[in-house]
N, C-alpha and C positions, 0 to 999 in steps of 0.2 A: 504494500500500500504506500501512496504518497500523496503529495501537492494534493488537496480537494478531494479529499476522502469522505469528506462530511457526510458526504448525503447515503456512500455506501454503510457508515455506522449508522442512520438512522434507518436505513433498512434493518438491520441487525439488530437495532431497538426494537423495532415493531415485527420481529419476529416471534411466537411466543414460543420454549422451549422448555415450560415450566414442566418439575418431573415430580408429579405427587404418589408416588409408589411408596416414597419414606419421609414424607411428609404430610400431616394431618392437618387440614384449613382448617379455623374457628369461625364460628359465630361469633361473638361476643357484643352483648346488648350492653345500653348503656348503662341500667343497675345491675352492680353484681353484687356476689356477697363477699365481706370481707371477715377475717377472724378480729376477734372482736378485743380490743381492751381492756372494758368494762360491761357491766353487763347493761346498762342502760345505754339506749343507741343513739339518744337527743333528739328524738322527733318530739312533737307536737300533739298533746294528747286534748281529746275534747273532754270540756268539764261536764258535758251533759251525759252522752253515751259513754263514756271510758273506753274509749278507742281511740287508739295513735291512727298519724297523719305519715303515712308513706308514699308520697308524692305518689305515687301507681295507683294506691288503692288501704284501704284502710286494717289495722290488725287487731284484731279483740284482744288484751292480755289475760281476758279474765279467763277466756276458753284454749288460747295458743294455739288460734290458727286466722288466718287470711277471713274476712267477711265477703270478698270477691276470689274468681279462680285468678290463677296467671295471666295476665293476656298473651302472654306466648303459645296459650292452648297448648296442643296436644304437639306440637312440632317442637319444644322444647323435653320431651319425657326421651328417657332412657329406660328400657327395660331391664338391660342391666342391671339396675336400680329401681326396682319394684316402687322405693318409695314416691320415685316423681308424678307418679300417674297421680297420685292426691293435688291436685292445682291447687289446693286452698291448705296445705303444712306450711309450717315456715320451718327454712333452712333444713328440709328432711329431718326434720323432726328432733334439730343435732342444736339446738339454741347456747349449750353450753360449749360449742366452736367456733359458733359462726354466727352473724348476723348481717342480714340483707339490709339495709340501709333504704335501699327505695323499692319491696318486693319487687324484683323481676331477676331473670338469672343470665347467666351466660353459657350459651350451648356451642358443643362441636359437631362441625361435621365429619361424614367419616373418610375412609382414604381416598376414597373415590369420590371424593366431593360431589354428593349427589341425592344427601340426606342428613339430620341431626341423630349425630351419634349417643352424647351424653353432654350432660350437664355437667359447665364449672359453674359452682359458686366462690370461688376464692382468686378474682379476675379483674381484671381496670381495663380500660382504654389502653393505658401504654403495653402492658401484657400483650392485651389482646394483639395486637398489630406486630409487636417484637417475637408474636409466636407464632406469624402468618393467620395469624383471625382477619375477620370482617365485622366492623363494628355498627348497627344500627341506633340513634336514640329510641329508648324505651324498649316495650318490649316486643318481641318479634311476633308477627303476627303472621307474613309470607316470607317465600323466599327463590328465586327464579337462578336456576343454577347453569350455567352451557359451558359445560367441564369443555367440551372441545375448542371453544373459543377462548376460556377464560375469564368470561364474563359472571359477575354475582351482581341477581337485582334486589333489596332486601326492602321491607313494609313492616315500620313496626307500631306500637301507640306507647303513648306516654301516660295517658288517661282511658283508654278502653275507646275510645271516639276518636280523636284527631292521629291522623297518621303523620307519620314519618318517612321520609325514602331514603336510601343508601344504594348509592352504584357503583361496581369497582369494576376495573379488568388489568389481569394479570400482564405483569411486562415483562420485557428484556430490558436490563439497565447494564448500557456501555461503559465501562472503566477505559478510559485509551491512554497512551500512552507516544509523545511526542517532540520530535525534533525544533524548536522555534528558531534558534540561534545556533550558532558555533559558541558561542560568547559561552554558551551554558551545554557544556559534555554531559550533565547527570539528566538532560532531559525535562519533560514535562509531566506532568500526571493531570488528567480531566475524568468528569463523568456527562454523562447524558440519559436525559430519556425519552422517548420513542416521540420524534419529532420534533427534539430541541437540538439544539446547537449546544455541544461540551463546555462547560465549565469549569473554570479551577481556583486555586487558591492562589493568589501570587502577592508580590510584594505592592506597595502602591506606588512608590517608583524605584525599578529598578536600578536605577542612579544610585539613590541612598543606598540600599543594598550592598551594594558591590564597594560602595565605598567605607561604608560602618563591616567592612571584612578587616579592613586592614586594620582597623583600631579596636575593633572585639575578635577579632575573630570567627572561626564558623558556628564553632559551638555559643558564644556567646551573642550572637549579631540577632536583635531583632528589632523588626521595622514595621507600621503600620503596612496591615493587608485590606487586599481588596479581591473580591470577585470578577471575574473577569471571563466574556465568553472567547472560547478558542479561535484564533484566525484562521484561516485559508490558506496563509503563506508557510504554516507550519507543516514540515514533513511528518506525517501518519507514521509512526512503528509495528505498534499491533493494539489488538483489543481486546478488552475482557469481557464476554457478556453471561453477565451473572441474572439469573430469573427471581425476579420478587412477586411476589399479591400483589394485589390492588389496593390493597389497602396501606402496603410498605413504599409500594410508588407512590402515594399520596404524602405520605410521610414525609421522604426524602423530599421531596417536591417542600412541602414546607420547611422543611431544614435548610434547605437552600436558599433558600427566599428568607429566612431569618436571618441567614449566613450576607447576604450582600446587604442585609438591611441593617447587620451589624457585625461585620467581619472581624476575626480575630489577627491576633498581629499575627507577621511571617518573620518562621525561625527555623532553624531546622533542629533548635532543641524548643522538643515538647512539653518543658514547662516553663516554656516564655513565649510561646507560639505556635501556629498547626506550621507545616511546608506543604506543596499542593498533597502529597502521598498521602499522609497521615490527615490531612481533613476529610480526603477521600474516604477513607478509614473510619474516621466517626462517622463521618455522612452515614454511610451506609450500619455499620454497628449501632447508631442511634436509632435505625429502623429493625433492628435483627435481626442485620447480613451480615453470616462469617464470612472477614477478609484474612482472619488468620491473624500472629504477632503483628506489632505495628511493625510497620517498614517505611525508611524517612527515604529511601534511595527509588527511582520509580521504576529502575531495573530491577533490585528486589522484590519489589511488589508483584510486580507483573510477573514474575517468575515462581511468587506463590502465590496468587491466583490461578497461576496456571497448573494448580495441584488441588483445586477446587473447582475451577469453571472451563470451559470451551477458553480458548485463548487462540487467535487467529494474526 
């Protein structure tokens, strides 16, 4: 590959090669349950009926169960688990582990993403997504799955009435790796995804850079970063295309966008700054992609990716 590659990596983005045979998709709704602290959960109890206020749906303490079912219905039970077929328990019947915070749960699908497997109650948002889940607000109500394309359409409620919608589709996310300058032997490191233009971490002028070498050194030199998308004049090396959810493409997608909207400084030691490699690194680890050990060099990186992913 070389000169104006661009557009054959976004091919390579919008390829999808995701391989769910050892790996398990989630659901993951927006109330999960968590293990509990203390045994009161700080909801809202009414003075009239003595029933807590669980943004879903209401809990009698006097009886220890749900006054409505789940609205997850019956697409959240696990049979596995005899006990989820009760919509109206709380927390399986286990209140001295766990406690649901807004009744509703978080369910998996199973390998073949094609059905809810079992119910987590012990799940967040950030879980959910770092463990290849799909996360809808409230509780799931449908769920539109087209394992061959990728795609997950999700319908949940938050109140048994108003709906919610959730839609992902599975990607290819390009790691490249590139030649800009002679000036710079160790290369570049970018990422991209399906239909953007690569991204990286770089110094915000490489001026100061080069020049705060001689008076810190490598190990010590760090300089205000910025985000920056890859040129065209840069010579292509190779690619990594690593497969995420849809809902880790989302992610990353926001990490980046938080990342230009407030870049950290450029170093090539990591505890005074990212270098493009090792942002690359979090980027992806923040959503939960194994890149393997950090590697600040983009030849090492690329060399252990390529002991995890397709490498071209």
């Amino acid at each position: 590959m070389g000169t104006g590659d661009i557009d054959t990596m976004q091919v390579l983005a919008s390829t999808r090669t995701l391989d769910t045979s050892t790996t398990s998709p989630l659901v993951c709704l927006l109330s999960t349950t968590f293990a509990h602290q203390s045994i009161s959960t700080g909801k809202e109890r009414d003075s009239e009926s003595g029933n807590d206020y669980f943004e879903a749906r209401y809990y009698a303490s006097s009886m220890g169960r749900w006054l409505s079912p789940d609205p997850g219905g019956m697409a959240v039970v696990d049979l596995e688990f005899p006990q989820t077929l009760n919509r109206y328990a709380y927390v399986n019947n286990n209140p001295l582990s766990f406690t649901d915070p807004f009744g509703l749960d978080c369910a998996y699908l199973n390998n073949a993403g094609n059905g809810v497997e079992s119910v987590d109650q012990q799940s967040s948002a950030g879980e959910c997504g770092k463990s290849g889940g799909y996360w809808v607000n409230g509780g799931l109500t449908n769920i539109n799955i087209n394992a061959d394309q990728g795609s997950v359409q999700m319908t949940g409620t938050t109140n048994g009435t108003d709906q919610t919608h959730a839609s992902y589709q599975d990607a290819n996310v390009v790691v490249s790796e590139w030649n800009n300058t002679i000036a710079n032997p160790a290369n570049h490191i970018a990422i991209s995804l399906p239909g953007q233009r690569p991204v990286g971490q770089n110094p915000l002028s490489d001026s100061d850079f080069i020049s705060n070498i001689a008076l810190n050194g490598f190990k010590y030199n760090v300089v205000p970063g910025t985000i920056k998308p890859q040129t065209n004049t840069g010579k292509l090396l190779k690619v990594a295309v690593v497969p995420v959810t849809g809902m880790q493409a989302k992610m990353i997608q926001a990490f980046i966008n938080q990342s230009m909207a407030n870049p950290s400084n450029y170093s090539l030691n990591t505890q005074l700054g990212l270098d493009c490699a090792t942002w690359v690194q979090q980027l992806l680890g923040n959503a939960g992609v194994q890149t393997g050990p950090m590697q600040p060099m983009p030849d090492d990186l690329m060399n252990q990716l390529g002991s995890m992913y397709k490498v071209y």
